[in-house]
VEXDOKOL-854499 format. One record per atom (N, C-alpha, C): residue in three letters; y negated, x, z negated. Coordinates in steps of 0.2 Angstrom, whole numbers, plus 5000, padded with zeros to 4 digits. Example, Ala and Ser with C-alpha at 12.3 -4.5 7.8 and 13.67 -1.06 7.14 Angstrom:
2
ALA502850664961 ALA502250624961 ALA501650664961 SER501150644965 SER500550684964 SER500050644961 
***
This chain:
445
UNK579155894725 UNK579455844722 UNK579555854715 UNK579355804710 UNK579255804704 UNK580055814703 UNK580155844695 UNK580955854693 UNK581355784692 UNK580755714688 UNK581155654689 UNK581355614696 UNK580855644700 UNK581255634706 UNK581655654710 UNK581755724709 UNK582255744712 UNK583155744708 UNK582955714701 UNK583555704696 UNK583855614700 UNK583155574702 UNK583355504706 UNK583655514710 UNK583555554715 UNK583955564722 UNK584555574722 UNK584555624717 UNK585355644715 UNK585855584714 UNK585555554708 UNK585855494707 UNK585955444712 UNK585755434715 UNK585755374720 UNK586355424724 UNK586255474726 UNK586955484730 UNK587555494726 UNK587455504719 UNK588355504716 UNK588455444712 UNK587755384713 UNK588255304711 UNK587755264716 UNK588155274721 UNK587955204727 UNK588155144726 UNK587955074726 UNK588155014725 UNK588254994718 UNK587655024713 UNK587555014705 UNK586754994706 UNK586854944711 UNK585854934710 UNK585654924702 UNK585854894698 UNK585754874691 UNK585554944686 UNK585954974687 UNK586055034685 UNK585455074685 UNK585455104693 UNK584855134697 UNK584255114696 UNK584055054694 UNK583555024693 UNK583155044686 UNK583855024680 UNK583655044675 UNK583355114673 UNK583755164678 UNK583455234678 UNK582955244680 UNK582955224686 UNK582155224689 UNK581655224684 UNK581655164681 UNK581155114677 UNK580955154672 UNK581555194670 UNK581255234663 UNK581055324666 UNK581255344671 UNK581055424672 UNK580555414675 UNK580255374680 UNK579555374681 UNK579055364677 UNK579255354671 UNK578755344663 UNK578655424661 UNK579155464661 UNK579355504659 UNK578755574661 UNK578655574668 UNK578155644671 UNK577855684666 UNK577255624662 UNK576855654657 UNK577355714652 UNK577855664648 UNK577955724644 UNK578455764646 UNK578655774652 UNK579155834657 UNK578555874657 UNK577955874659 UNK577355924663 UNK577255974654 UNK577155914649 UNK576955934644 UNK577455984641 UNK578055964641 UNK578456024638 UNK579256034641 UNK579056094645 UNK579456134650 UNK580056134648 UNK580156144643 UNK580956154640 UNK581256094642 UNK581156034642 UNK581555984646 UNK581955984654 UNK581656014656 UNK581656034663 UNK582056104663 UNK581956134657 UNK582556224658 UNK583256194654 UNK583056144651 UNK583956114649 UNK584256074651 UNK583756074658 UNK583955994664 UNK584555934660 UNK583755914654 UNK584055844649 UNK584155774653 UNK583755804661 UNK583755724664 UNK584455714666 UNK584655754670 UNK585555754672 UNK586055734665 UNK585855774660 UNK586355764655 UNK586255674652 UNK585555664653 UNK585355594647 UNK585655534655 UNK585755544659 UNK585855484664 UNK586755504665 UNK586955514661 UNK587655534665 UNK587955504658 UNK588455454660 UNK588855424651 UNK589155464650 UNK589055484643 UNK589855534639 UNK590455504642 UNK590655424640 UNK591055414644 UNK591255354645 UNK591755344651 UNK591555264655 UNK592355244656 UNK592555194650 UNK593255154652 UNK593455094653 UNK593655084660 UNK594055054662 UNK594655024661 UNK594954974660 UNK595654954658 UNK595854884661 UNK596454864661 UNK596654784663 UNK596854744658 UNK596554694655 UNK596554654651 UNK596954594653 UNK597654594653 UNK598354544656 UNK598254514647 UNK598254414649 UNK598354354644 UNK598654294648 UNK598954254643 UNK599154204645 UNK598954154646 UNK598554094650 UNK598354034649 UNK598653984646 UNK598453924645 UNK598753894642 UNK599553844644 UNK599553854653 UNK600153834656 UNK600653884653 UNK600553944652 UNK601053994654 UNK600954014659 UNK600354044662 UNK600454064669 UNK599954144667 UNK600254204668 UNK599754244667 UNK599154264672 UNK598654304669 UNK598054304670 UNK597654354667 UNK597454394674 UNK597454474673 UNK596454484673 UNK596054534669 UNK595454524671 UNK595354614669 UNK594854624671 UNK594554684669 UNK594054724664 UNK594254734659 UNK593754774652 UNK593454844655 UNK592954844650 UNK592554904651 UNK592254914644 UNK592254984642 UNK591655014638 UNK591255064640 UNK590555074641 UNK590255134642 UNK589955134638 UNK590255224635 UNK590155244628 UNK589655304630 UNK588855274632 UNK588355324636 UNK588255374632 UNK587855374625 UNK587655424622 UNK587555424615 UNK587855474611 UNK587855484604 UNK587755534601 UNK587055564604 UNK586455604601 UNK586355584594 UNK586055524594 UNK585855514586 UNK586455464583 UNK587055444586 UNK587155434581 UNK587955394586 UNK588355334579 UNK588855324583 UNK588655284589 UNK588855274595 UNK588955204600 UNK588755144598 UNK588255114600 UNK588155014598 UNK587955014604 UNK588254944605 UNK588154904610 UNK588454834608 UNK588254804612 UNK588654724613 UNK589354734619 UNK589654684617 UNK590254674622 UNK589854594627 UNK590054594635 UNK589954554637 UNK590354514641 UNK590654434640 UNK591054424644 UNK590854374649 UNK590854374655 UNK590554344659 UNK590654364667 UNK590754304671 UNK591154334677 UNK590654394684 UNK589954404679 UNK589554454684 UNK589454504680 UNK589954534675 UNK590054594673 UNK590254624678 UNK590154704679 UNK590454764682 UNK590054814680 UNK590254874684 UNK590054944681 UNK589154944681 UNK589054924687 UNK588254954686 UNK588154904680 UNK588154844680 UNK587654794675 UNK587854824669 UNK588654864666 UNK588454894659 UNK588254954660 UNK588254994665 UNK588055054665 UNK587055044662 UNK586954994665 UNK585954984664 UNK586154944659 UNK586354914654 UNK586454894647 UNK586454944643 UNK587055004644 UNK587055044639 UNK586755094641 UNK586355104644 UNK585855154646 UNK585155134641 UNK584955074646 UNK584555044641 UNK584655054632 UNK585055024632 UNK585155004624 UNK585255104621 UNK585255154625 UNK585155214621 UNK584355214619 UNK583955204621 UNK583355214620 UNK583055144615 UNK583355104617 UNK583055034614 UNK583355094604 UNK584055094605 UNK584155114598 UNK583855174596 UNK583555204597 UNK583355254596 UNK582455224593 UNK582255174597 UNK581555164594 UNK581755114587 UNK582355114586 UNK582455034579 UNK582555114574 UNK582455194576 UNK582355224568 UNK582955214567 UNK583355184567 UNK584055194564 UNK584755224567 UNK585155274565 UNK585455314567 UNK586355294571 UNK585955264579 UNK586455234582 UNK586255264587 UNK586855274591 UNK586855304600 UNK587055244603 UNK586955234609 UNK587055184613 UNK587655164618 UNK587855114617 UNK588655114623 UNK588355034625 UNK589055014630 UNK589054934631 UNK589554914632 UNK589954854633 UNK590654844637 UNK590454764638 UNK591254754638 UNK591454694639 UNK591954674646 UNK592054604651 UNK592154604652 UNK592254544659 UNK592454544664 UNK592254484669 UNK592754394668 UNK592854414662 UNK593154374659 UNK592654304658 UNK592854234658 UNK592254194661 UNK592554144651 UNK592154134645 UNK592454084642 UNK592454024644 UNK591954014646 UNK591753944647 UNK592453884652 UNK592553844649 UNK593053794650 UNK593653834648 UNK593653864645 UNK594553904643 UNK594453874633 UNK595253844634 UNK595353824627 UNK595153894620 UNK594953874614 UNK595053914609 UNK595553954609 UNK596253964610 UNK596753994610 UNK596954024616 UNK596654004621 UNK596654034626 UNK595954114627 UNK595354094625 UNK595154154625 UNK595354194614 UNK595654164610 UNK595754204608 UNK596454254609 UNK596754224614 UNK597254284617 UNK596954334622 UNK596254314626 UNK596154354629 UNK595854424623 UNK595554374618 UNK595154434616 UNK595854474612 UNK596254454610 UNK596754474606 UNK597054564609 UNK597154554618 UNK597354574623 UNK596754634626 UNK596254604626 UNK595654674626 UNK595554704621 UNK595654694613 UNK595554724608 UNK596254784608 UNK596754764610 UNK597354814609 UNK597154864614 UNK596754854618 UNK596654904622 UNK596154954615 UNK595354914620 UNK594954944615 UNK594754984610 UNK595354954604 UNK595354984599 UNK595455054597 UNK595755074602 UNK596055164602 UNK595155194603 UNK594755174606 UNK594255214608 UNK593655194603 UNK593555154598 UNK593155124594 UNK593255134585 UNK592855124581 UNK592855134576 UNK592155114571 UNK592155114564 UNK591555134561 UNK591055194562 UNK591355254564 UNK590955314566 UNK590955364572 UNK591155324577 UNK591355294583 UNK590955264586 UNK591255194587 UNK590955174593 UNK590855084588 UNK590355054587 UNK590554994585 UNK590354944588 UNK590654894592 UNK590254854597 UNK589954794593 UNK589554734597 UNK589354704593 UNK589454614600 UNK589054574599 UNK589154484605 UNK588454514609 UNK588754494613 UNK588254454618 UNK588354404622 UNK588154384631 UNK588154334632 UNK589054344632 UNK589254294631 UNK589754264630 UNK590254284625 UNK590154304618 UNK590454354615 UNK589854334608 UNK589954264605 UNK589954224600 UNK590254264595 UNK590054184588 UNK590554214581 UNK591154204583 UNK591354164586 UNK592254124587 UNK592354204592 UNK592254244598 UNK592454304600 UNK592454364595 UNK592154384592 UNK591954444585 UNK592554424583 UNK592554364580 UNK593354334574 UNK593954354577 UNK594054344583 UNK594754354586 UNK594454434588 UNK594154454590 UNK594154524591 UNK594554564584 UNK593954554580 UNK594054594572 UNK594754574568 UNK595154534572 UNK595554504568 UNK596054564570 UNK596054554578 UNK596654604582 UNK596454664579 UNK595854694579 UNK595754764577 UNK596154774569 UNK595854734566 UNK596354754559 UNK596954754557 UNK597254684563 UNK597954704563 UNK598454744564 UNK598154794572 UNK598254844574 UNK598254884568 UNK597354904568 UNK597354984564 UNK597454964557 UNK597454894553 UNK597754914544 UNK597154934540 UNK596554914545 UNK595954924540 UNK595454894542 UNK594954854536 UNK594454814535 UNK594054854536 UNK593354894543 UNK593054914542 UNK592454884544 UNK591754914547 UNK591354884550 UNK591354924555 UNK591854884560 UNK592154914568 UNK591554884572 UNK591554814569 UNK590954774575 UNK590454714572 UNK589754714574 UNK589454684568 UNK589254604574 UNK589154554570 UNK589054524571 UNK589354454568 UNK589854494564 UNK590354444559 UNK590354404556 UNK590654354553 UNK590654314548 UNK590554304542 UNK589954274541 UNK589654304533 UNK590054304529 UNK590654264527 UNK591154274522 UNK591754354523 UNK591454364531 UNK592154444531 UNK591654484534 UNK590954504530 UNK590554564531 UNK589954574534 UNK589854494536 UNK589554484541 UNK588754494536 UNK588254494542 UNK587454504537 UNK586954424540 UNK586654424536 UNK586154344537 UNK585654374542 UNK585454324543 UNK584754354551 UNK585254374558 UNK585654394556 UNK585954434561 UNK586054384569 UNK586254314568 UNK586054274573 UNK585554264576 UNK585154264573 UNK584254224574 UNK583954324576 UNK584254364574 UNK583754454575 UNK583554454581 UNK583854464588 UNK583554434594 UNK582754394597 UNK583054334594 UNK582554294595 UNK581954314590 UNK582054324583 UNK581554334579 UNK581354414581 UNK581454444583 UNK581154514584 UNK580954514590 UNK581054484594 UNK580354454602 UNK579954424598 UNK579954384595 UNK579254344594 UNK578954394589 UNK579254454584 UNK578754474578 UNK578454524583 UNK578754564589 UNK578554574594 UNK578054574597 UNK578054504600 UNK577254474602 UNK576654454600 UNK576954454592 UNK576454444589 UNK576054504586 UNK576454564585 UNK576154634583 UNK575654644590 UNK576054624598 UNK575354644602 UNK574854594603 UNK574854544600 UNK574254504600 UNK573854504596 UNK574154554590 UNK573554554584 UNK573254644586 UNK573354664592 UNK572954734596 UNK572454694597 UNK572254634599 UNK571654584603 UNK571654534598 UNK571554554592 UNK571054504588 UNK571654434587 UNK571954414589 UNK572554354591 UNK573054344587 UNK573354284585 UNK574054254584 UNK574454224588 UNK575054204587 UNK575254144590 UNK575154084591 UNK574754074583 UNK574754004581 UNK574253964587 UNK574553914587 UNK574253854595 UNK574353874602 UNK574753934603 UNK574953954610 UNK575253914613 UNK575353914618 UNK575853864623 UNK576153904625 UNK577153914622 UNK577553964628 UNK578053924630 UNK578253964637 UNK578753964642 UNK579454014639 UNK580053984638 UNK580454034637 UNK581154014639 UNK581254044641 UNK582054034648 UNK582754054644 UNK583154024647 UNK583954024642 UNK583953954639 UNK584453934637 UNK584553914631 UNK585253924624 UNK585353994627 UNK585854034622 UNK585654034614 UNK585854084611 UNK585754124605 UNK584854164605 UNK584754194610 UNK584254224608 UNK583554174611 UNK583654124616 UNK583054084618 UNK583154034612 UNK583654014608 UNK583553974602 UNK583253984597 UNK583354044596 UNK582954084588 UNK582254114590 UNK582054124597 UNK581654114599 UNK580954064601 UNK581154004600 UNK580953944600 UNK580653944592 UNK581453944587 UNK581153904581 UNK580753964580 UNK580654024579 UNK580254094575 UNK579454064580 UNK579454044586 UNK578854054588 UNK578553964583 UNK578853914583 UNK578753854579 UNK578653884571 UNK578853914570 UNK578753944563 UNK578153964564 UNK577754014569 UNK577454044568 UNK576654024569 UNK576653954571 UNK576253904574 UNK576253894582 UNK576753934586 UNK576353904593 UNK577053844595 UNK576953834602 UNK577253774603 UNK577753804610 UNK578353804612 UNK578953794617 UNK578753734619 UNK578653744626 UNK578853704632 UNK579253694635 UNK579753754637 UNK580153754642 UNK580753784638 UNK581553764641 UNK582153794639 UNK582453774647 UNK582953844647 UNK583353814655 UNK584053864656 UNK584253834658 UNK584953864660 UNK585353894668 UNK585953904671 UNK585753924676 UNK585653864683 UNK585853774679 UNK585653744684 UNK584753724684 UNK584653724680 UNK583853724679 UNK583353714672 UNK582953694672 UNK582553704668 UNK582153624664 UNK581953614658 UNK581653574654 UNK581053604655 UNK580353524657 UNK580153554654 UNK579653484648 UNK579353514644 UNK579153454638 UNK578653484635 UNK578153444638 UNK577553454637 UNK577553444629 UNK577753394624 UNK577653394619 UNK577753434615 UNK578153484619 UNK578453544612 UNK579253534610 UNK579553574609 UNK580253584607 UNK580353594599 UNK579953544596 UNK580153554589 UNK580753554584 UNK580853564579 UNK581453574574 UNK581953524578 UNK581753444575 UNK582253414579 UNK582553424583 UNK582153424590 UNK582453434597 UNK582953504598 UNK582753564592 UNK583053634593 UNK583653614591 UNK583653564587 UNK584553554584 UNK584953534587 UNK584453484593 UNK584953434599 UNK585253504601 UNK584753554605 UNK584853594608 UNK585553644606 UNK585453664600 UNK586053684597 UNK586753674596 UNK586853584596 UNK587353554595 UNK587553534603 UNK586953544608 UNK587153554616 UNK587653604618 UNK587053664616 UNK587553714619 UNK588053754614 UNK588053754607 UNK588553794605 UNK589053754602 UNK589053674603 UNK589653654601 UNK590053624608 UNK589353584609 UNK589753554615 UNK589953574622 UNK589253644620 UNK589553684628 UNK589253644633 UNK588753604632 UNK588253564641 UNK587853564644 UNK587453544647 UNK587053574651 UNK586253544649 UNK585753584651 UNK585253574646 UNK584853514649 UNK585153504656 UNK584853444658 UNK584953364653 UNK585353384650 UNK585453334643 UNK584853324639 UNK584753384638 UNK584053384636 UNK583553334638 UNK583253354645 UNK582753304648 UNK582853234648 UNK583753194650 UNK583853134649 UNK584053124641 UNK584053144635 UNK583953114628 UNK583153104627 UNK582653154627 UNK581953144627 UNK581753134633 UNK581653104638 UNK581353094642 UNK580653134644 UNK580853204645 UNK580453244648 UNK580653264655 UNK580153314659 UNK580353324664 UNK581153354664 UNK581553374672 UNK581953444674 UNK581853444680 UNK581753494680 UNK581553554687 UNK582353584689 UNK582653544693 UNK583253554695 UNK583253624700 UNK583653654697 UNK583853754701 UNK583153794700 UNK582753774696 UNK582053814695 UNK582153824689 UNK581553894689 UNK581653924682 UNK580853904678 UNK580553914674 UNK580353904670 UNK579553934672 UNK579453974675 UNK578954004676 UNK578153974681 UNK578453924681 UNK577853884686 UNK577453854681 UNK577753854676 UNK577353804671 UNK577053844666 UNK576353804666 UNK575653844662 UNK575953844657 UNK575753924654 UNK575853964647 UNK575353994645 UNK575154014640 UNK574854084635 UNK575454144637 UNK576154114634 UNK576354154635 UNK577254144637 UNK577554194640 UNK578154174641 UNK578654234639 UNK579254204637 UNK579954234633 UNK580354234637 UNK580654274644 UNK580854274648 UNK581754314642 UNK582254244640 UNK582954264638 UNK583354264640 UNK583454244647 UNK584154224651 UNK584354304652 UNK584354324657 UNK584654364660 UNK584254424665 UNK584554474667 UNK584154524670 UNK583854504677 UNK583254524678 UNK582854504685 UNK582654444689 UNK582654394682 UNK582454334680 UNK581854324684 UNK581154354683 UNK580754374684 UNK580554384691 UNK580354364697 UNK580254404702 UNK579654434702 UNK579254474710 UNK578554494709 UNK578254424710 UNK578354374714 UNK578154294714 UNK578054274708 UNK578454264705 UNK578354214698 UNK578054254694 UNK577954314695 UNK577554354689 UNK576954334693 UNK576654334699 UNK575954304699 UNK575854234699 UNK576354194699 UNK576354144696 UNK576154124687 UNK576454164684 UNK576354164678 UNK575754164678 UNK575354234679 UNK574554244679 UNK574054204680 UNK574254154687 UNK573954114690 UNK573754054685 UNK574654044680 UNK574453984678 UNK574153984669 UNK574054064670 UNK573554094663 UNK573954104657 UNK574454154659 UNK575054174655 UNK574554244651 UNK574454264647 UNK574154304645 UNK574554364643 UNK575354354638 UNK575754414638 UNK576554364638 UNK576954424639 UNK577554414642 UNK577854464636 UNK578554464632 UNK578854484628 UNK579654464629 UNK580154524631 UNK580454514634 UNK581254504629 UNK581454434630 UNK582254414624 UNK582854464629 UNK582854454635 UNK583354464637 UNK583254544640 UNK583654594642 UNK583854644645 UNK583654674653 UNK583154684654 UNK582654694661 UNK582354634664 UNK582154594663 UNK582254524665 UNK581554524670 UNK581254564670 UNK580554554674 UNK580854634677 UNK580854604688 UNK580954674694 UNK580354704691 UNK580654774695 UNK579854824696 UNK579154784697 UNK579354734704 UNK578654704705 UNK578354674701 UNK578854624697 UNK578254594692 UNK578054614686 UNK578454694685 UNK578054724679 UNK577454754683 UNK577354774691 UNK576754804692 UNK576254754689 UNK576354694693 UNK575854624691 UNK575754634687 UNK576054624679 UNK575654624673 UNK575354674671 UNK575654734674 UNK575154794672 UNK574354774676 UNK574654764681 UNK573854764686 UNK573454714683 UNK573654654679 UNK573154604676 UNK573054614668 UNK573154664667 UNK573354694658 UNK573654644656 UNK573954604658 UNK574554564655 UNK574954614645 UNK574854574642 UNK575254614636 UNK576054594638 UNK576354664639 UNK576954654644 UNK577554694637 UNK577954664633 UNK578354684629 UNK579054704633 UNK579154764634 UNK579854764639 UNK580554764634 UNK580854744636 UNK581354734631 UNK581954784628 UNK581754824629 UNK581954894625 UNK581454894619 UNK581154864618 UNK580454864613 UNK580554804610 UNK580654754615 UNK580454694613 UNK581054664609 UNK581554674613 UNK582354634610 UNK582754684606 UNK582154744604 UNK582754774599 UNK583054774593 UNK582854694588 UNK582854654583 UNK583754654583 UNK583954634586 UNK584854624587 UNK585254684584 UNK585054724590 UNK585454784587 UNK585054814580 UNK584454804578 UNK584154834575 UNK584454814566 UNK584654744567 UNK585054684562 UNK585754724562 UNK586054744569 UNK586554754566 UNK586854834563 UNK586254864565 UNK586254914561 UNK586154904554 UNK585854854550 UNK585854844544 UNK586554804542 UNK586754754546 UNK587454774546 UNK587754824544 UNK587954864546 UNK588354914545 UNK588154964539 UNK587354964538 UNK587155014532 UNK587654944524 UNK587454864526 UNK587854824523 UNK588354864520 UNK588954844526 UNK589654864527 UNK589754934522 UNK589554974525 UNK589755034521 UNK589355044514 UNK589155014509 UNK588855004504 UNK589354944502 UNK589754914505 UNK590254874501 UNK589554814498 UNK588954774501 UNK588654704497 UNK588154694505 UNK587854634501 UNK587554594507 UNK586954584504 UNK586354604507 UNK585654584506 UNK585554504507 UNK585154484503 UNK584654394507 UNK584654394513 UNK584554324512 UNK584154334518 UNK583354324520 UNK582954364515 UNK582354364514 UNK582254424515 UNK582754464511 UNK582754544511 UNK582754564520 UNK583254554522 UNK583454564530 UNK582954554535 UNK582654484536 UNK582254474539 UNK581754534537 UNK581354514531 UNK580954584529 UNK581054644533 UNK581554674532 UNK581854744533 UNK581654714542 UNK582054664545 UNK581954654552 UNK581054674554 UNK580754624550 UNK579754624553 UNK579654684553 UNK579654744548 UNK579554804547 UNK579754854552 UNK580454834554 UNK580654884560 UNK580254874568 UNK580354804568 UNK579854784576 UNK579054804575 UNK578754804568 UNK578154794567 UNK578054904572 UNK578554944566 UNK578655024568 UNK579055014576 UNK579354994577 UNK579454994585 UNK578754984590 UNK578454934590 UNK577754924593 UNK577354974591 UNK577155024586 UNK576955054581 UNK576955094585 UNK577755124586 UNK577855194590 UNK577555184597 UNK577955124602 UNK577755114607 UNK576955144609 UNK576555084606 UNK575855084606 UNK575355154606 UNK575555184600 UNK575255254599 UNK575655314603 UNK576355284605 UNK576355364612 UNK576055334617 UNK575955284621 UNK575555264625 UNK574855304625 UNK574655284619 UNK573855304620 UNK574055404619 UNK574455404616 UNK574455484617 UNK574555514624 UNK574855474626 UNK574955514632 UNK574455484639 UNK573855454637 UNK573255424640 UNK573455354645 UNK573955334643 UNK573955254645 UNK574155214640 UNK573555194636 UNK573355134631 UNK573655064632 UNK573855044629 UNK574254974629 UNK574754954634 UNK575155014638 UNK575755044643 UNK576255054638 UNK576554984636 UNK577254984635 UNK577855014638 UNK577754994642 UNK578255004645 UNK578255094645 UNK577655134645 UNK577955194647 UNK577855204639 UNK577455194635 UNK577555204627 UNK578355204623 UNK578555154626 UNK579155144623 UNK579755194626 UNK579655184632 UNK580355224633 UNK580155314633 UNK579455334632 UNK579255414631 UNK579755394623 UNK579355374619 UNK579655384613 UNK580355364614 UNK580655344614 UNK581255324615 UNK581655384619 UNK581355414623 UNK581755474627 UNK581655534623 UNK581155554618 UNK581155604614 UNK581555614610 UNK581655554607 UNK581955564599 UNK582855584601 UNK582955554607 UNK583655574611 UNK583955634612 UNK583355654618 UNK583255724620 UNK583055774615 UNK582855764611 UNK582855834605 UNK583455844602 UNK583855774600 UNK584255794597 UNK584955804601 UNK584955804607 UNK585455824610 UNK585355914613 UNK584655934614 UNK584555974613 UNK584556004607 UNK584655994601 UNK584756024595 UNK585556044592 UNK585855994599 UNK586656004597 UNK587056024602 UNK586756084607 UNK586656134610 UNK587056074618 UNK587256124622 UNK587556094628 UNK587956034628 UNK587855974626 UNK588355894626 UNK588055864632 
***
C-alpha cells in the first residue's frame, strides 16, 4: 500500500460523514505518488498526516434577533487549516448547506489554490448555515453583527483574514468590518473584499470571474487557440458566473447559458452587455430568479436542469461543488465541449474529471482555475498595508499575470512530472510543494 493511501484510510476512519471533505483529499493525494516516490523525506516527516489535519477548527453559536423580536440561534465556523506560508484566507460562507466537511474541503482546498497565487497567504474558510436570502437588511446585519463578536477574538491582519463568498456580499463585509472595528478600536485589513471608499481594491468583485476565463485562455493558447467565437455554457448566476460572462464577451466568445438552483437559461443569441445588466439588477438588487431572464427575452428555460446539455466549445461550471456529474461530463463531450475551466470550488465529481482527462478535455480545476479572487484579495491587503489603492488597470494587470504564472506553474510540473497537460495533478503537485517545504522548514507544526 502506497503512503497516500494508507494516510486515506486513516482519514476516512477519524472523519466519517465528511464526504466533501474526503473527497477533496482524495483528489489531491492521489496526484501526489510521483513526487512522495521522488523525494523520501516527505514520507520520514509524515507531511501527509500533518498537511490533512486543520491547525484549527472553531465552532461557535451565533444567537440574533429577527425582526418580530423573536430570537434566532445558527451555527458559525472557521477552519483556520494551514499557515505554512503565510496568514489564513479564506472566504466566510453563509448558507443553509454550510457544515464542517463543506469548509473543511474549502479551506483545505483554498491552502493550495493560495499557495499557487505566489503570494504569501495560508488557507482557512468559515462562515455559517445562516440562510440571507428573504431576511431584511437589519436583520442579517444583526446576524452579522452577532457572528463577528464571536469571530473577532480569533482573526486579525496577521492572523487570519477572511474574505465573501456565496452569500457573504458587499452589504455582509460592511456589517462584518463595521462590528470588528467597533469591538477591537482599529481600522485594519482584517477582511478584504470591502468597500472601495473604506480600503476596499477595484477588480476585486469581477477577480473570480476574470481569472477563470484568463484561465482558459492561457490553455487554449497551449493548442494554437483563443476564445474569440467560442460558444460557452456557464452555470450560476451569482458574482463569479457574472464577471465570468462579461471577461468572456470581452474577450470575443459568446455565453449561452446562466442558471440557478431552480434551472437554467438557455439563449442561443448570446448574453451580451445589455442582457448582463438585466441579469445583475435580477440577482443583486432584486434577489429573483433567473427564470425572469428567459420571460424578458424570450429565450428558452430548462426548468430544474442544469446547463450542461447544451452544445459548447466550452463550459464555466460557477454554481457550486459537484455540479458536474460523470453523465453530464460525457454529455458535454458528446455535445463538443473542448475545455472546461472551473469558477466554482470542486464542481466537476471524480467521474467527470476521469471523462475529461480520458478525452483530453482542457480540464482547468479550480484550485488553478478560481484562484483570481483570493489572488485580488491578496493585493488587497498588500493595498491595505501600504495605506493607497492601485487602478483599476493596474490590478487587473497584476491579476492576468498571476493566473497567466499559476497556469505556468501548473503546466510545467505536469510535464515534469511526465503527465503533460494533467492539471489537475500539475496544480495541486505544485501547490503541495511550496506548502510542504515550508512547514518542513519550520520544524514539527
Amino acid at each position: 500500500m502506497s503512503y497516500s493511501q494508507d494516510v486515506l484510510n486513516h482519514l476516512h476512519r477519524r472523519n466519517p460523514g465528511e464526504p466533501e471533505f474526503l473527497q477533496a483529499v482524495h483528489e489531491v493525494l492521489e496526484s501526489l505518488d510521483p513526487v512522495l516516490q521522488r523525494h523520501a523525506y516527505y514520507q520520514e516527516a509524515r507531511i501527509l498526516e500533518r498537511i490533512v489535519e486543520p491547525e484549527r477548527q472553531l465552532i461557535f453559536r451565533v444567537p440574533w434577533l429577527d425582526d418580530t423580536g423573536q430570537p434566532r440561534v445558527n451555527r458559525g465556523f472557521r477552519i483556520e487549516f494551514n499557515s505554512a506560508i503565510g496568514p489564513y484566507k479564506g472566504g466566510l460562507r453563509f448558507h443553509p448547506s454550510v457544515n464542517l466537511s463543506i469548509l473543511k474541503f474549502l479551506s483545505f482546498e483554498q491552502t493550495f489554490k493560495n499557495s499557487l497565487t505566489t503570494l504569501p497567504m495560508g488557507g482557512g474558510k468559515g462562515g455559517s448555515d445562516f440562510d440571507p436570502k428573504g431576511k431584511s437588511d437589519t436583520e442579517v446585519m444583526r446576524f452579522c453583527q452577532s457572528f463577528m463578536t464571536e469571530l473577532c477574538r480569533h482573526i486579525g491582519p496577521q492572523t487570519d483574514v477572511p474574505a465573501g463568498d456565496i452569500g457573504v456580499g458587499g452589504r455582509e463585509i460592511g456589517y462584518l468590518f463595521g462590528q470588528y472595528k467597533r469591538i477591537r478600536n482599529e481600522f485594519t485589513g482584517v477582511l478584504t473584499g470591502k468597500g472601495l471608499q473604506w480600503g476596499g481594491s477595484l477588480i476585486r468583485p469581477e477577480a473570480t470571474g476574470y481569472g477563470c476565463v484568463f484561465f482558459a485562455e492561457e490553455m487554449l493558447k497551449t493548442r494554437g487557440e483563443t476564445l474569440a467565437g467560442k460558444t460557452c455554457t456557464v452555470s450560476g448566476a451569482g458574482n463569479v458566473a457574472q464577471f465570468t460572462v462579461e471577461k468572456i464577451n470581452q474577450l470575443g466568445g459568446k455565453v449561452v447559458s446562466l442558471s440557478d438552483s431552480a434551472g437554467t437559461i438557455h439563449d442561443p443569441d448570446g448574453i451580451d452587455a445589455e442582457k448582463l445588466a438585466f441579469v445583475m439588477e435580477l440577482k443583486n438588487v432584486k434577489r429573483g430568479r433567473i427564470a425572469e431572464y428567459a420571460q424578458t427575452f424570450n429565450c428558452h428555460y430548462l426548468d430544474g436542469q442544469t446547463p450542461w446539455g447544451i452544445p459548447c466549445d466550452g463550459a464555466f461550471p460557477s454554481a457550486t461543488q459537484n455540479e458536474i456529474s460523470g453523465t453530464d461530463a460525457v454529455t458535454l463531450v458528446q455535445q463538443g465541449c473542448q475545455f472546461v475551466s472551473e469558477g466554482a470550488n470542486m464542481p466537476s465529481t471524480p467521474e467527470a474529471v476521469d471523462v475529461f482527462q480520458q478525452h483530453q478535455i482542457l480540464y482547468g480545476p479550480g484550485k488553478a482555475a478560481n484562484a483570481g479572487g483570493v489572488a485580488t484579495s491578496g493585493l488587497e491587503m498588500a493595498q491595505n498595508s501600504m495605506h493607497m489603492n492601485w487602478t483599476r488597470a493596474e490590478v487587473e494587470a497584476r491579476l492576468q499575470l498571476i493566473m497567466a504564472s499559476i497556469h505556468a506553474s501548473a503546466f510545467e510540473t505536469a510535464q515534469e512530472y511526465g503527465q503533460p497537460g494533467n492539471y489537475v495533478m500539475g496544480a495541486n503537485i505544485a501547490g503541495f510543494v511550496k506548502v510542504a517545504n515550508a512547514m518542513l522548514d519550520q520544524g514539527l507544526v
